[in-house]
C-alpha positions in Angstrom: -50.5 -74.3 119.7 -46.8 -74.9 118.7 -45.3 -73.7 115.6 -43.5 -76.3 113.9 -39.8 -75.0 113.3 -38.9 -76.3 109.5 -34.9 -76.8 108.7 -34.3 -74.2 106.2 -30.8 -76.0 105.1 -32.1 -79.0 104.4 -34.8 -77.9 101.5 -33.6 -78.9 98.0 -33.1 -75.6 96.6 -30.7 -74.1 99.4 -27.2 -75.3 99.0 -24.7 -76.1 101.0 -23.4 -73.1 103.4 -20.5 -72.7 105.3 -19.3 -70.0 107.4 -15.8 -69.4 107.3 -13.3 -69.1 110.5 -11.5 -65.5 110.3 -8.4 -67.0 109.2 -10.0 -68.3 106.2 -11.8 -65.0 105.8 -8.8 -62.9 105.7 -6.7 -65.8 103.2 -9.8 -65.3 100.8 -10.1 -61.3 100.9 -6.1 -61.6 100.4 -6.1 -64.0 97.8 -8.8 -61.9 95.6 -7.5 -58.7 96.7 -10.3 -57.4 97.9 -12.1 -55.7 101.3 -15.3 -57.9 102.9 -17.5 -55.2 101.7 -16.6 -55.8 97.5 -18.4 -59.3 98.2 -22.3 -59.7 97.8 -24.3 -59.1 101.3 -26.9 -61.3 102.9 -28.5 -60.3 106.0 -28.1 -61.4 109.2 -31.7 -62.3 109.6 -31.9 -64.1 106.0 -33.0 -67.7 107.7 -29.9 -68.9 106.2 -28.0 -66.9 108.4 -29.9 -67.6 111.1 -29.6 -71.4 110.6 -26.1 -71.4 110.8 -25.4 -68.4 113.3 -24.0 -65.7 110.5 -23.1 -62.4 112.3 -22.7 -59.3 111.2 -18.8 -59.5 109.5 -18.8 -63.0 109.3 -18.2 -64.5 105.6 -20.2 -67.5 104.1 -18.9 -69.4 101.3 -22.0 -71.2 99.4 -21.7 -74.1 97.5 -23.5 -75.0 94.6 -23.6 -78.0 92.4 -22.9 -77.4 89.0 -24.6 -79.0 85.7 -21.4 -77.9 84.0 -18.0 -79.6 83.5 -17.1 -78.5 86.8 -18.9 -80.6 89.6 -19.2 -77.6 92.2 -19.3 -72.9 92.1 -18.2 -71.7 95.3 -19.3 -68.3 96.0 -19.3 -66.0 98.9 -21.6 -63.5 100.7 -20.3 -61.2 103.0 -23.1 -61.1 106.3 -24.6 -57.6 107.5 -27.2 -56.1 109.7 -30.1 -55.0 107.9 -31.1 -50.7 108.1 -34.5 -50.5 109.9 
């Protein structure tokens, strides 16, 4: 029997996720003034990550529709191996 591999990114409640080249990485950490580990952490085996080949280092910036004035939040996680 095969198991039927589902498309995480395209459920309704995951938003958009893109993972940033390192140029953009280092702009964004310069532009807040801030190191990669003062963002939020996901881990490299969230199925997110997975999806959209994350590694350990590599910064995501999510996208999220807003029911606010503003039509879009951007936000970023900062991608990490997970302690066994």
């Amino acid at each position: 029997m095969t198991k039927k591999r589902i498309d995480v990114l395209l459920h309704k409640f995951v938003p958009q996720h893109v993972l940033l080249t390192k140029e953009e990485s280092q702009k964004l950490l310069q532009k807040y003034r801030i190191d990669v580990n003062d963002l939020p952490q996901m881990f490299e085996k969230d199925p997110v990550a997975i999806a959209i080949g994350a590694k350990e280092g590599d910064i995501v910036k999510i996208v999220r529709k807003s029911n606010t004035t503003v039509k879009f939040v951007d936000y970023y996680r900062y991608v990490k191996k997970e302690k066994v």
